[in-house]
Short mmCIF file of the C-alpha atoms (twelve columns), coordinates in Angstrom:
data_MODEL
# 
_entry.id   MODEL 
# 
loop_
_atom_site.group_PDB 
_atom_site.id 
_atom_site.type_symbol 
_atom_site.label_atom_id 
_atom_site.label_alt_id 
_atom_site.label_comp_id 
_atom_site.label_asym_id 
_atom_site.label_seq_id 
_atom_site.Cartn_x 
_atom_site.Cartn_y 
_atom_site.Cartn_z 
_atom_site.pdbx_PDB_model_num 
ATOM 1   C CA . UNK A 1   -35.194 6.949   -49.732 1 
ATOM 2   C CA . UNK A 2   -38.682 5.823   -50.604 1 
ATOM 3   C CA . UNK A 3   -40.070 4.727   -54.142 1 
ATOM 4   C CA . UNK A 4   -42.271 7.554   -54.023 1 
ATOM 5   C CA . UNK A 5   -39.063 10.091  -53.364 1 
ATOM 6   C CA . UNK A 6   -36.891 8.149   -55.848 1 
ATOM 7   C CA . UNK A 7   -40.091 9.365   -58.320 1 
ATOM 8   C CA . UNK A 8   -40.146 12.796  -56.805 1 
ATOM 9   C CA . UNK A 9   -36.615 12.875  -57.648 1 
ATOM 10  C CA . UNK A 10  -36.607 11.303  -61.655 1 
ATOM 11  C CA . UNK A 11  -37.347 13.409  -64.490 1 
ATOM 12  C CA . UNK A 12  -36.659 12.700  -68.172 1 
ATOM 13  C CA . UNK A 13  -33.503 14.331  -68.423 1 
ATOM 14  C CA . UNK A 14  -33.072 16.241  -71.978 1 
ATOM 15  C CA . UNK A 15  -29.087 16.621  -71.710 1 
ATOM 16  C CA . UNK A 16  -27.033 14.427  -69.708 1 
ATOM 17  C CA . UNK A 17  -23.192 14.706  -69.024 1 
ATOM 18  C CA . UNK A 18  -21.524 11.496  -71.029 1 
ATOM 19  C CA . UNK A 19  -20.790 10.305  -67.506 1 
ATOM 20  C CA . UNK A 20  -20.839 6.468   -67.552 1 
ATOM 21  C CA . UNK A 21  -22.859 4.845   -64.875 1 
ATOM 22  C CA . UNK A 22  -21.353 2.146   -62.829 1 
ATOM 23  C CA . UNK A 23  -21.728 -1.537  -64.030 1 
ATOM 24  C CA . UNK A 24  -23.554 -2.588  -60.764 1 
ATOM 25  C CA . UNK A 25  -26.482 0.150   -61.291 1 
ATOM 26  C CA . UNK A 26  -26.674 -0.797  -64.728 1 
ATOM 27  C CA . UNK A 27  -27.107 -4.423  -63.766 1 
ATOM 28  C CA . UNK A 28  -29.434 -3.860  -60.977 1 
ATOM 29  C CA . UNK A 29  -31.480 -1.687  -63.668 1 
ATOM 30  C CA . UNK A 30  -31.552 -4.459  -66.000 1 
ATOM 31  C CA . UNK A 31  -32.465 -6.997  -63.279 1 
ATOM 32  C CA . UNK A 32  -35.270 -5.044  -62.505 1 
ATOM 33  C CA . UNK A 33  -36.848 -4.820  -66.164 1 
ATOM 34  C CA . UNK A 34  -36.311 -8.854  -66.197 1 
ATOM 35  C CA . UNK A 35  -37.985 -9.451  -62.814 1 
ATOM 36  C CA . UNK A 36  -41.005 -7.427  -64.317 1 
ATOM 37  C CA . UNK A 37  -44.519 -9.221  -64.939 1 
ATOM 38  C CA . UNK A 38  -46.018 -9.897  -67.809 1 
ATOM 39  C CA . UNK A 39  -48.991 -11.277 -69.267 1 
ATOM 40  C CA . UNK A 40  -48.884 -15.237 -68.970 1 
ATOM 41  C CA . UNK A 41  -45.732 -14.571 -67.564 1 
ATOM 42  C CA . UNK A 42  -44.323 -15.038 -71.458 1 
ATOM 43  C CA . UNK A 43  -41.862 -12.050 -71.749 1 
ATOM 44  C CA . UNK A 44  -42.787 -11.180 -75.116 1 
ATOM 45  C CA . UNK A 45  -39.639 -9.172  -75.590 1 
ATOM 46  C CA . UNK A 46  -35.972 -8.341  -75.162 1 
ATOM 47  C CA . UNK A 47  -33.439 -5.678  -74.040 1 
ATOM 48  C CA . UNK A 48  -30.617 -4.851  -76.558 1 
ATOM 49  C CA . UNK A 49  -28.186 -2.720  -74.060 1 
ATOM 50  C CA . UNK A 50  -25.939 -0.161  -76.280 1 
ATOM 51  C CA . UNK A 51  -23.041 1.622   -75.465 1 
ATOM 52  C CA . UNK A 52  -21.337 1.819   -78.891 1 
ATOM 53  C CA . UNK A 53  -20.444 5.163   -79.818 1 
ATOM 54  C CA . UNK A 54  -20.520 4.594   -83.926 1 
ATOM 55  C CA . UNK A 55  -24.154 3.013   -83.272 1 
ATOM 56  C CA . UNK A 56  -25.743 5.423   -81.005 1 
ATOM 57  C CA . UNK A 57  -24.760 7.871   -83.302 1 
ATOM 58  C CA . UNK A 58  -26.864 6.387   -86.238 1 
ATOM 59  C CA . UNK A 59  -29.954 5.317   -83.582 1 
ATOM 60  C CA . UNK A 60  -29.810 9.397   -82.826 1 
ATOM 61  C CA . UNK A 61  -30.492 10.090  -86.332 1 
ATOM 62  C CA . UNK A 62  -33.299 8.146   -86.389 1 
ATOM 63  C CA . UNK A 63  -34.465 9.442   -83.178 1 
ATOM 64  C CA . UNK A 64  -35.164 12.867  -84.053 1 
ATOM 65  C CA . UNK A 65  -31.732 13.948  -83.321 1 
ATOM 66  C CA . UNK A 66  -31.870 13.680  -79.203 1 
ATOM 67  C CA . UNK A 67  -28.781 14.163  -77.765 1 
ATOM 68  C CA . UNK A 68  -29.806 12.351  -74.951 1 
ATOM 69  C CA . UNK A 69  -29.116 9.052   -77.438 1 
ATOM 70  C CA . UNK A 70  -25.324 9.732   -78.145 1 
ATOM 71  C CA . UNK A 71  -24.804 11.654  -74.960 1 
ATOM 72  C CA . UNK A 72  -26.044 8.607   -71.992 1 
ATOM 73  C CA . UNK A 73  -24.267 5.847   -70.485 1 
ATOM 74  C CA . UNK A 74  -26.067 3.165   -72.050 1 
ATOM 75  C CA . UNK A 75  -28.989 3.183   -74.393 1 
ATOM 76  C CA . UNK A 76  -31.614 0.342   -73.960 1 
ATOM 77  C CA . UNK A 77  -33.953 -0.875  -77.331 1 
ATOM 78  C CA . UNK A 78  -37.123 -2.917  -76.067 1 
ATOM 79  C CA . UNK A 79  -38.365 -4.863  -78.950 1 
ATOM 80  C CA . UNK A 80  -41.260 -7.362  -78.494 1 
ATOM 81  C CA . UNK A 81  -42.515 -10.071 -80.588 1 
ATOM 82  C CA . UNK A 82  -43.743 -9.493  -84.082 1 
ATOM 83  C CA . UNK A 83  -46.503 -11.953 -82.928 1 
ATOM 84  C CA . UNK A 84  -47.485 -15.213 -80.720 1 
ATOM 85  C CA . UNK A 85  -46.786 -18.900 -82.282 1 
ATOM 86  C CA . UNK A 86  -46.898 -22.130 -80.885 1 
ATOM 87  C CA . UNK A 87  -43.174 -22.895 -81.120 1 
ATOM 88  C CA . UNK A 88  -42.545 -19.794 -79.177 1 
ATOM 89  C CA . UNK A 89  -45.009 -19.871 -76.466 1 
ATOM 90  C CA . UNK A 90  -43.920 -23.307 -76.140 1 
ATOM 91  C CA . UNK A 91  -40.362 -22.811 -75.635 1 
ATOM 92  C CA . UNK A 92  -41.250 -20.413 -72.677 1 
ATOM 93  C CA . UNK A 93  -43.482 -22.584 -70.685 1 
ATOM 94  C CA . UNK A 94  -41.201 -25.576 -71.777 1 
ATOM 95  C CA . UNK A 95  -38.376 -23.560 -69.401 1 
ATOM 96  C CA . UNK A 96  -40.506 -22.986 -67.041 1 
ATOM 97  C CA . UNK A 97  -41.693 -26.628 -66.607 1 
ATOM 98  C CA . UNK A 98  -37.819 -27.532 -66.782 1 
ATOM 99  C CA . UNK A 99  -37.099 -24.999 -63.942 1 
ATOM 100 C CA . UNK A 100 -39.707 -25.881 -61.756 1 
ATOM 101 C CA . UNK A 101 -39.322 -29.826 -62.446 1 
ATOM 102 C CA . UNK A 102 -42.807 -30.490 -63.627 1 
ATOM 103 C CA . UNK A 103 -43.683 -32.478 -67.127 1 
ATOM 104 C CA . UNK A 104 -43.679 -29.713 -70.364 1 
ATOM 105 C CA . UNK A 105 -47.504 -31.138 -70.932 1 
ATOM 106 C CA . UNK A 106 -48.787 -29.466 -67.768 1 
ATOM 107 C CA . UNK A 107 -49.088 -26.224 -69.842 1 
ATOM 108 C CA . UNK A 108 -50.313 -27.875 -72.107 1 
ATOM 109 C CA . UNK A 109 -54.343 -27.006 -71.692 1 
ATOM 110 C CA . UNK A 110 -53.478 -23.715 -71.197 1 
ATOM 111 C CA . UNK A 111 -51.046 -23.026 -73.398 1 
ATOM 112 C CA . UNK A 112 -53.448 -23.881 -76.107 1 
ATOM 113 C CA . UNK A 113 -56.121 -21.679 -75.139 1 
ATOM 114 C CA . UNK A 114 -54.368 -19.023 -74.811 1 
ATOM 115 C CA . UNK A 115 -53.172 -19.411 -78.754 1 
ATOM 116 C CA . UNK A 116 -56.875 -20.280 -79.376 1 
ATOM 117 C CA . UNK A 117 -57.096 -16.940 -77.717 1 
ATOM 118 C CA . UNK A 118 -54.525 -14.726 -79.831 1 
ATOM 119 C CA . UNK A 119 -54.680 -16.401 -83.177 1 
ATOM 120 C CA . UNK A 120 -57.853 -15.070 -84.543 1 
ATOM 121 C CA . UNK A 121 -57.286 -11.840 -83.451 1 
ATOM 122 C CA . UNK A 122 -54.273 -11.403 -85.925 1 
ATOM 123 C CA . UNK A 123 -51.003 -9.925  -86.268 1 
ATOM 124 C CA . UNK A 124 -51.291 -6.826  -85.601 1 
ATOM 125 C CA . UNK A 125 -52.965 -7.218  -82.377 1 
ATOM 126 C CA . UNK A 126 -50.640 -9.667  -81.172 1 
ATOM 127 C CA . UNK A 127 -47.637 -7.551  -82.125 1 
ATOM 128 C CA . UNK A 128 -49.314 -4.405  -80.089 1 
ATOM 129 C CA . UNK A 129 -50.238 -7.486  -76.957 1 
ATOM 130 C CA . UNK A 130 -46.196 -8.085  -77.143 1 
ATOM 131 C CA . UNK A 131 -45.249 -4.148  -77.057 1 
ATOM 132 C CA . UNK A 132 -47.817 -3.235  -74.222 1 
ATOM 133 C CA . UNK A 133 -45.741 -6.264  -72.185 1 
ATOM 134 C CA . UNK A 134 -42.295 -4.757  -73.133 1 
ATOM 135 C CA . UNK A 135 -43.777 -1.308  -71.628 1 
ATOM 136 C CA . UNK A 136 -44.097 -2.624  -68.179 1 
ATOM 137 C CA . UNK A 137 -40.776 -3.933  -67.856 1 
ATOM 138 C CA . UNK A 138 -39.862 -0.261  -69.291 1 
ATOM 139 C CA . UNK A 139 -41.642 1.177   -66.547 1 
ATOM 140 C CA . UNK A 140 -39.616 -1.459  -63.867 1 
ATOM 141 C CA . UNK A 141 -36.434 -0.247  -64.994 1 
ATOM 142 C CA . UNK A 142 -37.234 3.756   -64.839 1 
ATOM 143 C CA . UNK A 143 -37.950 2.828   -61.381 1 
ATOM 144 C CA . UNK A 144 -34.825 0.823   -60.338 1 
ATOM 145 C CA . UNK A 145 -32.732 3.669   -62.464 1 
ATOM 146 C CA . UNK A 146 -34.529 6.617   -59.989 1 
ATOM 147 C CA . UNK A 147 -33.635 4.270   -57.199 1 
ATOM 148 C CA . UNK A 148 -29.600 3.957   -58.076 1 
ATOM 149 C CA . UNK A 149 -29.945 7.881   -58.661 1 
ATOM 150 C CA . UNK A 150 -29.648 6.987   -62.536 1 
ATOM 151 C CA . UNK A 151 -31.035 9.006   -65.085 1 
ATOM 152 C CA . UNK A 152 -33.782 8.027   -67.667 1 
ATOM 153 C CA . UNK A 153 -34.953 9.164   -70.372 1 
ATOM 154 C CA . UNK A 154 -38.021 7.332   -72.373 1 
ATOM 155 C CA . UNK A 155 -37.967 7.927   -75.751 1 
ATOM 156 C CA . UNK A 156 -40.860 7.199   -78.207 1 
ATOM 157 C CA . UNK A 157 -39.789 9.487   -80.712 1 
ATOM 158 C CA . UNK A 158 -37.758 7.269   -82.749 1 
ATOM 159 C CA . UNK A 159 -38.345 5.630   -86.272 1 
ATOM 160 C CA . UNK A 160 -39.097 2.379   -85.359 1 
ATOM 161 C CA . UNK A 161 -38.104 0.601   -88.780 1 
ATOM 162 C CA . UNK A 162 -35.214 1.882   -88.974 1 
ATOM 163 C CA . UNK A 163 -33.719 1.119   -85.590 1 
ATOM 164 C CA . UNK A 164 -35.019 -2.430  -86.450 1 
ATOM 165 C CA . UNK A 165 -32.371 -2.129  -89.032 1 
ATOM 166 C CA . UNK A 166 -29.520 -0.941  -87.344 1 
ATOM 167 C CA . UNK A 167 -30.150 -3.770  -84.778 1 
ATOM 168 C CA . UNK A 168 -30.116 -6.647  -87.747 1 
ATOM 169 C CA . UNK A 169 -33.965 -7.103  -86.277 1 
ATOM 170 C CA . UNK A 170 -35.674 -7.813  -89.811 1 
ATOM 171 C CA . UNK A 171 -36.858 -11.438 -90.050 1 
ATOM 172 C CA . UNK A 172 -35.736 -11.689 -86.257 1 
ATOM 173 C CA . UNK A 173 -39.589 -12.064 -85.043 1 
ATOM 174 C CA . UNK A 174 -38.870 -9.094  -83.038 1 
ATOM 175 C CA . UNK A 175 -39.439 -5.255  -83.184 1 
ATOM 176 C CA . UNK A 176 -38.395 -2.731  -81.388 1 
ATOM 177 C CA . UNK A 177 -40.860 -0.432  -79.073 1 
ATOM 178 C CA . UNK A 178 -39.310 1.475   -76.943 1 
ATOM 179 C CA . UNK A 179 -35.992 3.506   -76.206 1 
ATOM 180 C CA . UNK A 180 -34.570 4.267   -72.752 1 
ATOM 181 C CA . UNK A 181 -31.022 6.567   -72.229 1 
ATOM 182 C CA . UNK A 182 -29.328 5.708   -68.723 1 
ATOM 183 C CA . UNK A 183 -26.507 8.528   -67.714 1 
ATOM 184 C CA . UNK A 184 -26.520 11.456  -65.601 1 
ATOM 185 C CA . UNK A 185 -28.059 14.744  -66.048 1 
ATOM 186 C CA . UNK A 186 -26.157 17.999  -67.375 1 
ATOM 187 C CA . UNK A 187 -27.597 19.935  -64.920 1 
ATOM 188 C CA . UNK A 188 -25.977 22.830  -66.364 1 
ATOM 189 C CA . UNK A 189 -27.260 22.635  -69.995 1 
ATOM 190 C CA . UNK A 190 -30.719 20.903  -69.099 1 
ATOM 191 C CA . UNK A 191 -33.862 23.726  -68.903 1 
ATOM 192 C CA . UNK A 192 -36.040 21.012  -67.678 1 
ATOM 193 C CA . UNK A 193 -33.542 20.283  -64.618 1 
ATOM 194 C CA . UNK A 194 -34.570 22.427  -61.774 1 
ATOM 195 C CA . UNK A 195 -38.488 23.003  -63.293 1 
ATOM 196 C CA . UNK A 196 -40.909 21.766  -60.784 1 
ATOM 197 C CA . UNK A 197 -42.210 18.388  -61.068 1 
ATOM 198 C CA . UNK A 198 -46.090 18.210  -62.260 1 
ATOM 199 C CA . UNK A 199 -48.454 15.386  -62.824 1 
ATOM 200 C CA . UNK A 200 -52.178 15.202  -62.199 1 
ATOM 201 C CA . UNK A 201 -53.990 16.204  -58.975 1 
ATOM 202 C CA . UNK A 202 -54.530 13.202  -56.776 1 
ATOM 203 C CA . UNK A 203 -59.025 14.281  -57.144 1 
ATOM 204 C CA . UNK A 204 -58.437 14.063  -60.813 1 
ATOM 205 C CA . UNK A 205 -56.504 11.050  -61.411 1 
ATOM 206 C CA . UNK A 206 -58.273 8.705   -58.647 1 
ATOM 207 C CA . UNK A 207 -62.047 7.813   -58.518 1 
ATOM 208 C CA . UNK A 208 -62.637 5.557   -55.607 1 
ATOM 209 C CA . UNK A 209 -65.642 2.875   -56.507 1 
ATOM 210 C CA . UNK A 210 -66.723 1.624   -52.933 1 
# 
């Protein structure tokens, strides 16, 4: 099948079977959201990958009770940087320099504007920079799941805070952004399963600038 079909075909599932999803799918998944781009190419966050019953029960309480949480294969937490520093950009284009066999101080003029960049603009922004990164390697790994015929569910409705303290996150320099449940639909229990798939007319959501 196509992308575009393997789109057609996704949904966000709202009940899915328990069913665990074979580890090759997951991994492929997971490949996918670490092959995605981001900004500077600094992957500003990380991928917690849960399949612990006793902790996916306390992550649905604090996810508005979606079943979806204690009922998938595997739950994914994105959490992105609490903010940019020059220890950890550093230690990301210091890898890269290592991998690609060049000298760590050929970053170096960059590297430093970019922090001249982000530091005046604060915390907060920086933090939001780091989750709008995490969000595209979401997106990669919704894709990849539609492609392996995996389910996936995004979930923003969750209390932020308070996964950060199931996960041990506090004083980690990371927070988490984003949820994502990987499993199979219960196509028997799920209203949303065989409802027609809608999105914005093609006139609507494109303007062509020639």
């Amino acid at each position: 099948m196509s992308l575009l079909e393997d789109l057609q075909w996704r949904y966000a599932a709202k009940k899915m079977n328990g069913e665990q999803i074979p580890q090759e799918k997951l991994d492929y998944i997971l490949e996918a959201a670490r092959l995605a781009p981001s900004s500077s190419g600094l992957q500003p966050y990380k991928v917690f990958v849960i399949s612990n019953r006793e902790l996916l029960a306390k992550i649905k309480d604090v996810a508005w009770g979606q079943s979806q949480v204690i009922d998938c294969s595997h739950l994914l937490v994105f959490a992105a940087w609490d903010g940019y520093s020059d220890e950890r950009v550093s230690e990301v284009f210091n890898y890269t320099m290592d991998e690609r066999g060049l000298p760590h101080s050929t970053m170096d003029d960059y590297k430093n504007n970019i922090l001249g960049l982000y530091e005046p603009l604060g915390k907060e922004w920086q933090a939001d920079h780091a989750a709008k990164q995490s969000y595209i390697s979401f997106a990669m790994a919704i894709a990849a799941a539609a492609e392996q015929k995996v389910d996936a569910t995004p979930i923003e409705g969750f209390l932020p805070p308070k996964v950060d303290e199931l996960l041990n996150l506090e004083n980690s320099g990371y927070k988490s952004t984003l949820l994502l449940t990987l499993g199979y639909r219960d196509a028997d229990n799920d209203w949303l399963v065989n409802m027609k798939k809608v999105r914005t007319p093609k006139e609507d959501f494109i303007t062509e600038i020639k």
